[in-house]
N, C-alpha and C positions, 0 to 999 in steps of 0.2 A: 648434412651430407649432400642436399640437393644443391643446397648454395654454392658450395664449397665444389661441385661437379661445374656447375653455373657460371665460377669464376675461374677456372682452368680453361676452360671455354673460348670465355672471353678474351684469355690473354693468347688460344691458340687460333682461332680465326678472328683476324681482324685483316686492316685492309693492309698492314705494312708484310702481314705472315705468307699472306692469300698471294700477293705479289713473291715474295721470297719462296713461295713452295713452288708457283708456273714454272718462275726462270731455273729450279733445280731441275723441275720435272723437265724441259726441254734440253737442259745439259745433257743430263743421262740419255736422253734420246740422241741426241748429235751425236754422244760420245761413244754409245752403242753402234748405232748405225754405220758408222766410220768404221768403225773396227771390224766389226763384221762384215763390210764391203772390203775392208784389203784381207780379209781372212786372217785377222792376227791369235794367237795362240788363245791369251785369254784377256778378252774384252772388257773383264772384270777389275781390271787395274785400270783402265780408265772410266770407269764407273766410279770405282773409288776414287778418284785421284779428281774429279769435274768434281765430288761430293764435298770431297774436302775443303775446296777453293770456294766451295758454296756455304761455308761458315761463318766467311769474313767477307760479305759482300760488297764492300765498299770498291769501288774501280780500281783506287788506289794498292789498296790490299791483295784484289785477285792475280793485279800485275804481277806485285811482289809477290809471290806467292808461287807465283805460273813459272817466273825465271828459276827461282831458288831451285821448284823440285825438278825444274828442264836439267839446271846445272848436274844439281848432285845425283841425279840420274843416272849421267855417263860417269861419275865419277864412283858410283857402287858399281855399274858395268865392269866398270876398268880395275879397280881393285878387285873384284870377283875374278874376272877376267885371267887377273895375274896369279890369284890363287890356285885356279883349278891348274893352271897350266904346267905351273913347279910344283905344286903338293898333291895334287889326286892322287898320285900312288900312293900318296902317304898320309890318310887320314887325318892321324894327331896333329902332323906339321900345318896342315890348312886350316884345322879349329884352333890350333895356337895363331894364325896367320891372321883368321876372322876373329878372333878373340879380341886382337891387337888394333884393328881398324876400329872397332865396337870402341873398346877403350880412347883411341883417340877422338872419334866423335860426339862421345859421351861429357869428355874433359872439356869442349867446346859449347855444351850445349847444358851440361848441369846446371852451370851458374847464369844461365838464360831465363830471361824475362818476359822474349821477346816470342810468340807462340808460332808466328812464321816461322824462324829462321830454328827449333825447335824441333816441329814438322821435318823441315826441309832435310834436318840431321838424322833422323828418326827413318826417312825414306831411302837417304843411302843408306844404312845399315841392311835394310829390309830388301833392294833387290843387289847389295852383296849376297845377303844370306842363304837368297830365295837361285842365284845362281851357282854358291859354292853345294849347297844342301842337294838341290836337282840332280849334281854331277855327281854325289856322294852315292844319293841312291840307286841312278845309273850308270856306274863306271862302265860297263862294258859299250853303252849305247855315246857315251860322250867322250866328243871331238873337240877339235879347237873350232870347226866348222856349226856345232849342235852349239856350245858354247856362244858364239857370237848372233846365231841366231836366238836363241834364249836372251841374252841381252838389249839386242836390236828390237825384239819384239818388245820387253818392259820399257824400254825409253819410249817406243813409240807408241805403247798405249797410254803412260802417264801421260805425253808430251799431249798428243790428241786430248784428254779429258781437260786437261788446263787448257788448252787453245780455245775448246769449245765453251768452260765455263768463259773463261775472258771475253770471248765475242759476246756470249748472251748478256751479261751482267756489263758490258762494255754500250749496246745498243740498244737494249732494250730496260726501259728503264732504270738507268744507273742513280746509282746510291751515290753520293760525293764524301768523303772522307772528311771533306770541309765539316759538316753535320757531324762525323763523330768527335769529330778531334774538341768543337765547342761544347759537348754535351759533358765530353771528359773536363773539359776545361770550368764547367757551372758547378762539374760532382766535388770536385777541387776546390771552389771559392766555396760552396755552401757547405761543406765540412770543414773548411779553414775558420768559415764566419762564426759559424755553430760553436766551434772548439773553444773559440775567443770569447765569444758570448756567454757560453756557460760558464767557464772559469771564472768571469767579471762578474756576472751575477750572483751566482752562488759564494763564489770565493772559499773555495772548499779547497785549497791550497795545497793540500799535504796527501789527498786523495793520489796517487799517484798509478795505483792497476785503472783507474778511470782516462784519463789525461795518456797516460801513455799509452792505452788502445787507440785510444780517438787519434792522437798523431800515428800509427802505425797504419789508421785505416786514410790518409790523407799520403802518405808517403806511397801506400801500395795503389792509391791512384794518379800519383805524379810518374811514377814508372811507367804505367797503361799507356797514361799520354805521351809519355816519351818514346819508348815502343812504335805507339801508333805513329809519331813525326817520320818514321821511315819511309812511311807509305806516302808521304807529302809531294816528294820529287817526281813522281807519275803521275801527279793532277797539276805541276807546278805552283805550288803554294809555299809560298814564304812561311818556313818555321819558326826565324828567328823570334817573334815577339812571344811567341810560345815558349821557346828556349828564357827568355828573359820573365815571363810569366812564372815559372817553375825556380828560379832563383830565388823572384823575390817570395813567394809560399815558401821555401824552406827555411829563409833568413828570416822569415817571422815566428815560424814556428822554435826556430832557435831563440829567438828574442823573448816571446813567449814565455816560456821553459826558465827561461833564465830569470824571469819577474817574477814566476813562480814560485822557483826556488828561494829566492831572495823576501819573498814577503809570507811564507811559511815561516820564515826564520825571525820576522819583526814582530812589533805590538802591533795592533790594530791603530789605522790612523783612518780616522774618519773621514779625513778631507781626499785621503788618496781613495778611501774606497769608494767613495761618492765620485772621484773623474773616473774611475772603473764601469759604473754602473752608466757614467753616463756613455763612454766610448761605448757600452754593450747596448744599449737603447740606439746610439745614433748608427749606429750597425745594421738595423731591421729592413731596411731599404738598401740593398746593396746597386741597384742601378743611379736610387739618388746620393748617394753615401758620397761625399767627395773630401777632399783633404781639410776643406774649410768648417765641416762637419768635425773633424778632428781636434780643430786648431782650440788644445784644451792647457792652460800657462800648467805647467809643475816644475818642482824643483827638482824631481827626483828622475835621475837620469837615465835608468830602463825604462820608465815609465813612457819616455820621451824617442827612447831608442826604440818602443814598441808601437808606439802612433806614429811616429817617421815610416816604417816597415809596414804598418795597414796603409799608409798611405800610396807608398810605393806598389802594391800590392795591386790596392784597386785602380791606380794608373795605368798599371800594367795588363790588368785584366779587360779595360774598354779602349785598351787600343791593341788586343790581340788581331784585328783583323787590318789594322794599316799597314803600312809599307813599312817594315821596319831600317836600324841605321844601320847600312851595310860597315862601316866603319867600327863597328861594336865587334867584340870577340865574342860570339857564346858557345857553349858545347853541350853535344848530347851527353846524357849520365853514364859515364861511363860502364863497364863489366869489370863485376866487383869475382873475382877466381877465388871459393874458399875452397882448400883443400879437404878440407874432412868429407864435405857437402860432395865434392868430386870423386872420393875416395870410395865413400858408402855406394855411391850411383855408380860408379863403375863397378865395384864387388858385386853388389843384387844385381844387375843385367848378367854381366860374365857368368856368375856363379846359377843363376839361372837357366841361362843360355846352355851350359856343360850338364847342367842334372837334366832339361829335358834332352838333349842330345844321346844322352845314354839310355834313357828312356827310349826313347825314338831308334833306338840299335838294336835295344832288347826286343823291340816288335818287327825286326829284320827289316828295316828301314823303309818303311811303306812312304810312299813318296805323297798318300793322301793323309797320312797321320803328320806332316810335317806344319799343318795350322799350330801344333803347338810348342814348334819353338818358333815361327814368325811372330806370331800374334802376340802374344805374352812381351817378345823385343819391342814391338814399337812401341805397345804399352806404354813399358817399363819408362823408356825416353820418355813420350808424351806425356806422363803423368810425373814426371821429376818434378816441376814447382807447382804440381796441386796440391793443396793445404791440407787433406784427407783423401790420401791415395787410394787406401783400401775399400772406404766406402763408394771411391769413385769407379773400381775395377769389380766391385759388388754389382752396381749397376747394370756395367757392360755385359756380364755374366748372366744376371737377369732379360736382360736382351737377347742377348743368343739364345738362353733356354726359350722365350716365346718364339723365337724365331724357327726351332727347330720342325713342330707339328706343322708352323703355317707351309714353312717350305719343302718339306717332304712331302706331308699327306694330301694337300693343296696345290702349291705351285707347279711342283714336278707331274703330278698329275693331268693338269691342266694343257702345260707347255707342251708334254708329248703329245698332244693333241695338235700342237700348232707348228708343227718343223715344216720349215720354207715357207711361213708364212712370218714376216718381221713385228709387219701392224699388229697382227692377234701377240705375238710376243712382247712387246713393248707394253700393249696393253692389260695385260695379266700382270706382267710385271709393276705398271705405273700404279696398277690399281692398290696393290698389297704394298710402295714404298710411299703411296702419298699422306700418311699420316705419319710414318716416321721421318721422313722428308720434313714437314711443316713441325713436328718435335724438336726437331735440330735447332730450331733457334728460340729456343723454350730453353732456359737454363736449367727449370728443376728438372725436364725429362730429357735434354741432350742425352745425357750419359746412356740413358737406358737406348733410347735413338741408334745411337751411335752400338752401342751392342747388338740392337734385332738387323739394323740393316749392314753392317759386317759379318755378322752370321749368316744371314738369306742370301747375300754376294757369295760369299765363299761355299756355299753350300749347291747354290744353284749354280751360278759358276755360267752365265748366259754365251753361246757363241754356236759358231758353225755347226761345230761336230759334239756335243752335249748329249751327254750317254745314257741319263737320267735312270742311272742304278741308284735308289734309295738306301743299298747297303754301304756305298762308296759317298751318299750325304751324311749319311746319319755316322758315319767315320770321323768327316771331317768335323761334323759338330763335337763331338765326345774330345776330338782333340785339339778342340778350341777350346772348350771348359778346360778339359786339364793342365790346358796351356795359363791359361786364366787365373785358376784356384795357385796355380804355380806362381803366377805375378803376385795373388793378395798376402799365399803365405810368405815369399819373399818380403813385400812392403811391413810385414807384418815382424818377420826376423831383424829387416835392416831398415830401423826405423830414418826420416831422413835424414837427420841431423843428433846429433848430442848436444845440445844446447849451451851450455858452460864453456864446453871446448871453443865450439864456433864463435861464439858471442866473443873469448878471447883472441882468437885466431884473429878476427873481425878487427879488434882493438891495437891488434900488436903492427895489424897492417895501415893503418891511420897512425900510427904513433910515426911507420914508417915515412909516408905521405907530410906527416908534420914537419918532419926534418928535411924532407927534398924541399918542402916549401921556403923554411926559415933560411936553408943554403939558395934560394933561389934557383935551384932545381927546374921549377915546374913554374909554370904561371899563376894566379889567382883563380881564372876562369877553370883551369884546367884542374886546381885545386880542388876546388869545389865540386867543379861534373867527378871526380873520383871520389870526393868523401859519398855522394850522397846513397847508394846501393849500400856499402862499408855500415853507413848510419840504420840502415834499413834493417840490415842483419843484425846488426845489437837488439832493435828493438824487436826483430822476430824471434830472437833466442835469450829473452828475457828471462827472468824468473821473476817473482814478486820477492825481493830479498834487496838487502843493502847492495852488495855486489852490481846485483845488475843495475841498479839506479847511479852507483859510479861512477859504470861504463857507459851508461847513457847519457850522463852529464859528463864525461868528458869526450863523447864524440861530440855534443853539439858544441862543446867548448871549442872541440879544434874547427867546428866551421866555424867559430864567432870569430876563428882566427886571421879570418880573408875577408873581413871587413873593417 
């Protein structure tokens, strides 16, 4: 147990964490500070909003990150905006109105990989909601004037908490995106190397639940990287040889695959298993590894088409950082649209969205019980491609629950002791978020992180005029839990996918892709950046059955087909 406390430890204070927790802790302060010098409504959205951007702290990333939620800011304003103006009188018409936006954002963002742009969709929804909901429960006090101010004030405390993470994590010592992008690029060769290796040595050929995990865990980090290339144009870094990196990894993985199968099906030849054995030995040194290392005579023509493609591979991977040939075509992976996956995610939000709403009616629409249909929404978004949803909104829920005693019985306590004094408030405050702060970039305790300090924000709610009724905290906690328990049983109802369906869905859209290809339709390069999401989703809606091993050999068939 001590150990085991010893090495949590370890991984929470070090010198990369200790750095990462300062520059949060001075976001939030900038971003507090700010807000509560132009007197904005509630400074808590840009608390949140600096916290967020403090996730992905690479330069690149905060940039992107800052425009997105700038953008789609005014553009939940303005949708919200149109809402209350033609539907306030009429309740149903404006949750059918907000219903409708929710659905469109969601159809753009289910089949997303990319956790910015994700976010970014997640955050329109949330200050529509949080302006059509406000107007709901004060009709008689809302104007087109209360309205735009209600707006005006959410863009410009979001806008503010991203401005101020971007300065700190812009000046004071910045991360480079260049470091991530190569780390994802090493995670990628040493599980491409591994996968090859094992296969060759063992030669356990027919193993197939083994071999098609290992490629699913190599595909869901070429995505990552691909993803992360967005971020590249705010540091000015040439992608391209990245983009050509990630080709050649898939075209071997297809190669691969195809040797596989092919010598599952023969006798044992001695002579082949022994250049096996030896491509997997001259493999162990992947910086001295070169094509000459390779250069092994066969007769047998995959074998040949799969040391051509290691070779390619490792060419491409030690000249990721040169200047690549502008003259080259390559494309990002494209966004692969499955309908089911879309379908599901849009029903559990909406169908969420409407039971807590009538929930939220039946309590005569208290405007401090409305945590629980915000919260549970963006949720719902932000957890669409986590791989165990429910254990992840477990978490959250675990977090709010500690959060509730620290910030009622503790903070509020405290605080009313400090009104007009900011120093004393920031610092009671920094004092209780700096371990969850420095949690945030802990992958096993994010989740819970990210649940205590959403809870102690919303609950303590920091700003001018802070009322510090412990019956109106302890309000909004209960109905953040039941907003919550309403998100797990939802993921829990609508699981995310059907697996068979999608994995066909998936197949039927590739077969499409095959034929724009063969009519010359579409280009090669452009071929390929489509198949490869399409291939992802086969192998994530597997089953261990003949079926799915079909469809998995005939997606990487149609990519063997653009070569």
């Amino acid at each position: 147990m001590i150990q085991r406390l010893s090495d949590e430890l370890e991984v929470i204070i070090n010198k990369e964490n200790i750095i990462y927790t300062i520059k949060g802790c001075i976001s939030l302060t900038m971003a507090l500070w700010i807000s509560m010098s132009l007197n904005l409504d509630k400074p808590m959205w840009a608390m949140i909003s600096a916290l967020f951007l403090q996730t992905r702290p690479e330069t690149g990333f905060i940039i992107e990150k800052a425009l997105l939620l700038i953008a789609v800011s005014f553009i939940g304003v303005f949708v919200g905006f149109l809402i209350v103006t033609f539907f306030l009188p009429f309740p149903v018409l404006a949750l059918m109105a907000l219903c409708s936006f929710i659905s469109i954002s969601i159809f753009f963002s289910a089949n997303m990989s990319h956790p910015n742009f994700i976010y970014a969709l997640a955050l329109a929804n949330v200050t529509c909601i949080i302006i059509v909901f406000y107007s709901i429960a004060n009709p008689m006090l809302t104007t087109e004037e209360t309205i735009f101010h209600t707006g005006f004030s959410r863009v410009t405390e979001i806008s503010i908490g991203c401005i101020c993470s971007c300065l700190v994590n812009y000046y004071i010592l910045p991360v480079k995106v260049q470091k991530t992008l190569k780390n994802h690029s090493n995670k990628v060769v040493e599980l491409t190397i591994y996968y090859v290796q094992e296969m060759f040595l063992t030669q356990d050929f027919t193993n197939n639940i083994k071999y098609n995990s290992k490629v699913e865990a190599i595909l869901n980090n070429l995505i990552t990287l691909d993803n992360d290339l967005s971020a590249a144009k705010y540091e000015s870094l040439d992608k391209g040889n990245y983009l050509i990196f990630s080709n050649t990894v898939v075209e071997l993985i297809e190669a691969v695959h195809s040797l596989r199968k092919y010598l599952a099906k023969t006798e044992n030849n001695s002579t082949l298993q022994n250049h096996l054995k030896t491509i997997a030995n001259n493999l162990n040194n992947i910086d001295n590894s070169t094509s000459n290392n390779l250069n092994i005579i066969s007769d047998d023509h995959k074998l040949n088409k799969v040391i051509s493609k290691i070779a390619n591979l490792l060419a491409s991977y030690k000249s990721l950082e040169a200047k690549s040939d502008q003259n080259k075509i390559v494309y990002s992976f494209i966004t692969y649209t499955n309908p089911i996956v879309t379908l599901i995610a849009i029903a559990r939000t909406v169908s969420l969205l409407l039971i807590m709403y009538f929930v939220w009616v039946s309590t005569d629409g208290n405007s401090s019980l409305l945590m629980m249909i915000i919260l549970p929404c963006v949720l719902s978004q932000l957890f669409i491609s986590v791989p165990n949803p429910t254990e992840t909104v477990k978490k959250n829920i675990i977090g709010i629950i500690i959060s509730i005693p620290i910030s009622i019985l503790i903070t509020l306590n405290l605080l009313s002791q400090a009104v007009g004094y900011f120093e004393l408030l920031i610092l009671i405050l920094l004092t209780v978020l700096l371990i969850p702060i420095a949690a945030l970039n802990v992958p096993k305790l994010q989740m819970y992180s990210l649940g205590f300090y959403l809870g102690f924000v919303f609950m303590v709610q920091p700003s001018n005029h802070m009322s510090f009724e412990i019956t109106s905290s302890f309000t909004i906690a209960m109905s953040s839990i039941v907003g919550c328990l309403g998100l797990w049983l939802a993921f829990k109802l609508f699981p995310l996918t059907p697996h068979t369906l999608s994995r066909k869905v998936a197949i039927r859209s590739i077969i499409n892709d095959v034929h724009k290809f063969q009519r010359k339709q579409i280009s090669k390069e452009c071929y390929q950046a489509t198949l490869i999401k399409k291939i992802l989703s086969v192998y994530r809606n597997r089953k261990e059955d003949s079926s799915s091993e079909k469809d998995i050999e005939f997606a990487l068939q149609s990519l063997a087909k653009a070569n």
